[in-house]
C-alpha positions as CSV (number, residue, x, y, z in Angstrom):
1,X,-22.7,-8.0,18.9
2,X,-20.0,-6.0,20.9
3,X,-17.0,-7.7,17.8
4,X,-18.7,-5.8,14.9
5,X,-16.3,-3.7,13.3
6,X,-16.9,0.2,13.7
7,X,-15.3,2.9,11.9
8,X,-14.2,5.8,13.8
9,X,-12.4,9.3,13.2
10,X,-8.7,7.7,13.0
11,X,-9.7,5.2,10.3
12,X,-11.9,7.8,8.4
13,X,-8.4,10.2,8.6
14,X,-6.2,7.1,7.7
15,X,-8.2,6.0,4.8
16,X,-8.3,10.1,3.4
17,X,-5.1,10.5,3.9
18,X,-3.7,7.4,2.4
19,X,-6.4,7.5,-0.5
20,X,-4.3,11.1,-1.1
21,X,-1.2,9.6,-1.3
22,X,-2.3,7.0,-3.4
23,X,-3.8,9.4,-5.8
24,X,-0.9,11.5,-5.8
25,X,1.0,8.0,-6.6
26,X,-1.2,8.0,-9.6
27,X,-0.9,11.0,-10.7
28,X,3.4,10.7,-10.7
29,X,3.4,7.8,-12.6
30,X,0.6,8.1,-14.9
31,X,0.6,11.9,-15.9
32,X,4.4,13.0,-15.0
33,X,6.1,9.8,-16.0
34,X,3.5,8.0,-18.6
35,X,4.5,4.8,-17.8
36,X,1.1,3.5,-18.5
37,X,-1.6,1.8,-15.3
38,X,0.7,-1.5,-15.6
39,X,3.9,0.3,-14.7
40,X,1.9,2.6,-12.2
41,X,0.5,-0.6,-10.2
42,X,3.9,-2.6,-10.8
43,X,6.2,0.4,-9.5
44,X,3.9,1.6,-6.9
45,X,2.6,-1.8,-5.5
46,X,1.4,0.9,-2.4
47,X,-1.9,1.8,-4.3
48,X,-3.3,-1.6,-4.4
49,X,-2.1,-2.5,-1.3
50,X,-4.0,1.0,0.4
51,X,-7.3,0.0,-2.0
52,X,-7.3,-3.1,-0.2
53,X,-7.0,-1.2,3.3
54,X,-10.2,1.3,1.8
55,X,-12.0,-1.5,0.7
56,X,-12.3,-3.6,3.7
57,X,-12.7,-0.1,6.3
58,X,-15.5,0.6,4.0
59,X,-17.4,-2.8,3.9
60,X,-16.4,-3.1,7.6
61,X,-14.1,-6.1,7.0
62,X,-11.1,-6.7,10.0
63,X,-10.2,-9.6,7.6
64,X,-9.7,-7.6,4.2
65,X,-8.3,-4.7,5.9
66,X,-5.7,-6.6,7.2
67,X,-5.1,-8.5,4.3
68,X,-4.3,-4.7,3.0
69,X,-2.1,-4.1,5.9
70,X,0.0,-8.0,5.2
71,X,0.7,-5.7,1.3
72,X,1.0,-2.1,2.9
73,X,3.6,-3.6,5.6
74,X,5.6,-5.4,2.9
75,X,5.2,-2.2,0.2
76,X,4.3,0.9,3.0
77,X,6.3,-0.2,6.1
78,X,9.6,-2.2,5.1
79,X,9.7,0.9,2.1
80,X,10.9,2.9,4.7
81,X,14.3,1.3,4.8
82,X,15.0,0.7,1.2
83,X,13.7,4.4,-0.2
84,X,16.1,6.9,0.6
85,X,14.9,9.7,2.3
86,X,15.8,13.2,0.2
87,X,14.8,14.5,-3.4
88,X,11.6,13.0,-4.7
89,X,11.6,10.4,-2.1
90,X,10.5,12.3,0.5
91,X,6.5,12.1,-0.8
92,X,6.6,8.4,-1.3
93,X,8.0,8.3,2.6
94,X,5.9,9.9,3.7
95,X,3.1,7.7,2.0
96,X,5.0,5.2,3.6
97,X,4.7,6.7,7.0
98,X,0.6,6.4,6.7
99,X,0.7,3.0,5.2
100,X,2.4,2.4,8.4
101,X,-0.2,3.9,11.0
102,X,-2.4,2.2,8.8
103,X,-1.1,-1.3,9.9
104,X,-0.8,-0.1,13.3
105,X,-4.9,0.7,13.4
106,X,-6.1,-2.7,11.9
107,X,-3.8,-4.4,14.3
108,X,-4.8,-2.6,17.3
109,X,-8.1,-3.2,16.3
110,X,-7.6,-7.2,15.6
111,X,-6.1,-7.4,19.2
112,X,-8.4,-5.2,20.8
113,X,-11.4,-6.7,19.7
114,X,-10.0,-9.8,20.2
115,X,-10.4,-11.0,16.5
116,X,-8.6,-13.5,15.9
117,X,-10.4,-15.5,13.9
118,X,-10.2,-12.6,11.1
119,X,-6.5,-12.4,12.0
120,X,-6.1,-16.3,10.4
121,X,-8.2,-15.0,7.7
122,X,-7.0,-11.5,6.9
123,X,-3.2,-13.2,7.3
124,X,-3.8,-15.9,4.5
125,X,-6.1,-13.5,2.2
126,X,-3.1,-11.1,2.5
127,X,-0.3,-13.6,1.9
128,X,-2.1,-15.1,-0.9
129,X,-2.5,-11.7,-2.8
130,X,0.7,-11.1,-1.8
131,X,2.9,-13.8,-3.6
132,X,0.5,-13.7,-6.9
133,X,1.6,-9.7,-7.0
134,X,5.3,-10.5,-6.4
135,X,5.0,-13.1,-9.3
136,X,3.5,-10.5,-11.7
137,X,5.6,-7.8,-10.3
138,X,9.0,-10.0,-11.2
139,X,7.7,-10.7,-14.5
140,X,6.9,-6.9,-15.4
141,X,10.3,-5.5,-14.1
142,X,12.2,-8.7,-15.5
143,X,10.6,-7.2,-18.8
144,X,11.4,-3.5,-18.3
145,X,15.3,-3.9,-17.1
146,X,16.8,-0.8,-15.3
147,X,13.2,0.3,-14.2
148,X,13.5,-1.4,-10.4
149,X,17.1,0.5,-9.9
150,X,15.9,3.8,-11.3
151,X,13.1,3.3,-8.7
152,X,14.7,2.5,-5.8
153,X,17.2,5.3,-6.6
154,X,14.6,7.9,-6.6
155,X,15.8,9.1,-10.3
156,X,12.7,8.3,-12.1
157,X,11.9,12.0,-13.7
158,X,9.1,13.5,-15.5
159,X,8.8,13.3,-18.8
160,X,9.3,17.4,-20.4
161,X,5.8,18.1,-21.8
């Protein structure tokens, strides 16, 4: 019984504080910028990536946490070296920065606890999800041309009210 999953203070502050950012994510792109829950989930592929990270810390599941963190290092972690890092980029990095010690947790946790069968698992859930949301994702921004550069640029603004 000594490999079942416990949640302590550090998750419960990771999973707050990336929930925030994740909200605040919301908020951007569906009340500032109105682009609608398709172009919020396809532009910031960080909230269901950190719902999938919430999701398993809640239900106690290594496996789907990590599957979250296979999504949060591909959206969270390798987003901190193609955002640039002034203006209105600063929030998303920083998001980006707790998506990261996100991934760090459920991977000291997998190694620590020795869990390597939910490693295999998590890993394949995650990869799976993954390429089915890069598919989708292609789709919607081969559909919306401009919208990927305008993102990556950090020059997506607010709609005035």
């Amino acid at each position: 019984m000594k490999n079942i999953f416990k949640r302590n203070v550090v998750g419960w502050a990771l999973v707050v504080l990336n929930t925030l950012a994740a909200l605040n994510s919301a908020y951007f792109f569906l009340v500032s910028l109105r682009v609608g829950v398709d172009g919020w989930l396809m532009m910031n592929t960080c909230a269901p990536s950190i719902a999938l990270f919430v999701i398993g810390f809640l239900v106690g599941s290594p496996a789907v946490m990590l599957a979250g963190s296979v999504l949060m290092f591909r959206y969270g972690t390798l987003g901190l070296f193609v955002f640039r890092w002034d203006g209105f980029n600063i929030v998303p990095q920083i998001g980006h920065l707790l998506m990261t010690l996100a991934v760090i947790y459920t991977l000291a946790d997998i190694v620590r606890f020795r869990r390597w069968k939910m490693l295999g698992m998590g890993v394949v859930l995650g990869l799976a999800i993954l390429v089915l949301l890069m598919v989708v994702q292609n789709a919607w921004f081969n559909a919306h041309p401009g919208m990927l550069e305008q993102l990556f640029s950090g020059s997506l603004v607010p709609e005035s009210p």
